[in-house]
FITIPA-776941 format. One line per field, with one value per residue (C-alpha): x, y, z; residue number from 1; residue in one letter; chain. Coordinates in Angstrom, 1 decimal, padded with zeros to 4 digits. Example, Ala and Ser with C-alpha at 12.3 -4.5 7.8 and 13.67 -1.06 7.14 Angstrom:
// FITIPA-776941
X <- (012.3 013.7);
Y <- (-004.5 -001.1);
Z <- (007.8 007.1);
pos <- (1 2);
code <- (a s);
unit <- (A A);
// end
This chain:
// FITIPA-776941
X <- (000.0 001.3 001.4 -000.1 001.6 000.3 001.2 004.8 004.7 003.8 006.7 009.8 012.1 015.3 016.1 019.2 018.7 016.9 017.4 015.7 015.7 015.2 013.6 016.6 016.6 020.0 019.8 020.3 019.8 017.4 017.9 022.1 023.5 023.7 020.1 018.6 015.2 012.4 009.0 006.4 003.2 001.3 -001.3 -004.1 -003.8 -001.8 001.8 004.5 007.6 010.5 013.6 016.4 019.8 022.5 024.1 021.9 022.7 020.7 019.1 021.7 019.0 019.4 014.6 013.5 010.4 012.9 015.0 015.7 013.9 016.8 017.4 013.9 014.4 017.6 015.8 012.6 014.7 016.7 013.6 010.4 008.0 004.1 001.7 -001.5 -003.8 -002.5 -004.2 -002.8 -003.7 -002.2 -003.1 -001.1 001.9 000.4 -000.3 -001.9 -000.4 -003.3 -001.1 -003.1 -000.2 003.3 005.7 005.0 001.7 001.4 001.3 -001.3 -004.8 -003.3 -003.3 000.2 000.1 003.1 004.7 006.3 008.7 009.4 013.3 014.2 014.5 014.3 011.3 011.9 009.1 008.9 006.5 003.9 005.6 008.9 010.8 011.6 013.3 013.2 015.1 013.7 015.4 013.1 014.6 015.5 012.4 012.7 009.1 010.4 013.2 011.7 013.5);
Y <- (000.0 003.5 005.9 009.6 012.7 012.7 009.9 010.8 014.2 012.8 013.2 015.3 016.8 018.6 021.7 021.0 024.0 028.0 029.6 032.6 034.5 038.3 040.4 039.9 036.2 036.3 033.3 034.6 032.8 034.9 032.6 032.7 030.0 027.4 028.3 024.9 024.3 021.4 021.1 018.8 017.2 014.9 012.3 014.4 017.0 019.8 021.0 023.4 025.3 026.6 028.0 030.0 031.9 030.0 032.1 034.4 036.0 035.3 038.7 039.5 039.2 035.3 035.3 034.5 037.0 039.9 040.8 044.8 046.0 045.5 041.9 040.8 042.7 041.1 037.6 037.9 038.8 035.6 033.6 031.7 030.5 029.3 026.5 025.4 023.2 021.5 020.5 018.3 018.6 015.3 015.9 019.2 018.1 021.1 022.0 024.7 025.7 027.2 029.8 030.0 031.1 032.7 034.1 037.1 038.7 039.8 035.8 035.1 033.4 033.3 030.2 029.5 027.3 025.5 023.2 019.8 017.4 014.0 013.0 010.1 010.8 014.2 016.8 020.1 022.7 025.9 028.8 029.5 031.9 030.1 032.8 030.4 027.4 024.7 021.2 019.1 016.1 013.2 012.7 009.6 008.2 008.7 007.2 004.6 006.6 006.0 007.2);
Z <- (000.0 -001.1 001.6 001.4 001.6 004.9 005.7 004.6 006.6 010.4 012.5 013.3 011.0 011.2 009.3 006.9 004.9 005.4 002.2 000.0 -003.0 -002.9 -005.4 -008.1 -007.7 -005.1 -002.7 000.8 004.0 006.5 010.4 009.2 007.1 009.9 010.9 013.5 013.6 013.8 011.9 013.8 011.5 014.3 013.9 014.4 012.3 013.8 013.0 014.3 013.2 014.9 013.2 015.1 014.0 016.3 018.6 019.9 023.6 026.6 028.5 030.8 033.9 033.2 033.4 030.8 031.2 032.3 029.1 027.9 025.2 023.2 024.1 023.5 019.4 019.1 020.6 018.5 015.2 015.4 015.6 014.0 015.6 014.5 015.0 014.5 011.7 008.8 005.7 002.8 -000.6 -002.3 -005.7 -005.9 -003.2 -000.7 002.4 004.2 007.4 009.7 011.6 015.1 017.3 015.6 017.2 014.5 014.8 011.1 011.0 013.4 011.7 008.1 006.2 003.9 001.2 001.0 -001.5 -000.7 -002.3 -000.5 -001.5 000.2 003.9 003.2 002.4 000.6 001.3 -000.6 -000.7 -002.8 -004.7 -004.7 -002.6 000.2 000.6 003.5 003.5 006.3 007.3 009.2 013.3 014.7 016.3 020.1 021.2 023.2 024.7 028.8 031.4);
pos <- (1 2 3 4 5 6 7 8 9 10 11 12 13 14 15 16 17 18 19 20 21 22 23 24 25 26 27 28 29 30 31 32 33 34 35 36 37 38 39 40 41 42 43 44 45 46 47 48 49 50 51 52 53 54 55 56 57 58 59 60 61 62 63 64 65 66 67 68 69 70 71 72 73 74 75 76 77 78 79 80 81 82 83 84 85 86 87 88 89 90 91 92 93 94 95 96 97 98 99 100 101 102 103 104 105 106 107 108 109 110 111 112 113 114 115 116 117 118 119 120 121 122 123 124 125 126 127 128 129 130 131 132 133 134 135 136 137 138 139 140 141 142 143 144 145 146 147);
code <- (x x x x x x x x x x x x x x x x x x x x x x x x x x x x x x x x x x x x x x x x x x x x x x x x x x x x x x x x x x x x x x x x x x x x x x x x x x x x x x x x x x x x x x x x x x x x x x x x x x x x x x x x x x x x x x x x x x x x x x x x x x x x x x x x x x x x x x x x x x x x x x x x x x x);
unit <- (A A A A A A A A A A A A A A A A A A A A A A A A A A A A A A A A A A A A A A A A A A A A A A A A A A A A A A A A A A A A A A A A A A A A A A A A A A A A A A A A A A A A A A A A A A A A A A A A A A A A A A A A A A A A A A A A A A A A A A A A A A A A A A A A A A A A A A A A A A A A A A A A A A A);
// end
């Protein structure tokens, strides 16, 4: 039996690869060329996405709730954050990422369309318009890691 897209997609995967193309068509990389991050599709039907620029300082307080305006900008600008519903549409390679929580409000309640190419072990996501560029690796399965 073939498995679905969706199928496919549930799980964890590991960002390889954060890469765009500005209004010329120059790739650039906008979380840093070594930019970490995860992409989670569960079972029942919700997904989240987290990238981060490596290396970015901790507020000086050591709280995590008690950072200068200053840190917090230099925090927030290093990082992506959003969650929420996913839809798959198989017959196009798609999905719709229902953005209920972000990180960045001017995401918050909008739906992306993203495409989605499975390679191997690997998933390559792109946007709509082709200006970003996202190579996902699937994680080791940890499930029956018990302590």
């Amino acid at each position: 039996m073939n498995k679905t897209l969706r199928d496919t997609l549930i799980g964890t995967w590991k960002l390889i690869e954060f890469s765009a193309k500005d209004k010329d068509g120059n790739k650039y990389y906008p979380a840093g060329e070594n930019a970490k991050g995860f992409i989670m599709y569960t079972p029942d039907g919700y997904m989240s996405a987290q990238i981060m620029t490596p290396g970015r300082k901790p507020y000086v307080s050591k709280d995590m709730f008690v950072g200068t305006t200053k840190e917090m900008a230099e925090a927030a600008k290093g990082y992506m954050a959003y969650s929420g519903k996913f839809d798959v549409e198989e017959s196009t390679s798609s999905i719709r990422h229902h953005m209920e929580v972000s990180m960045n409000p001017t995401w918050l309640d909008q739906v992306q369309v993203r495409n989605i190419k499975v390679q191997g072990n690997r998933i390559i996501i792109t946007t709509e318009i082709n200006t970003a560029y996202l190579i996902w690796e699937r994680t080791e399965d940890h499930s029956n890691n018990l302590i």
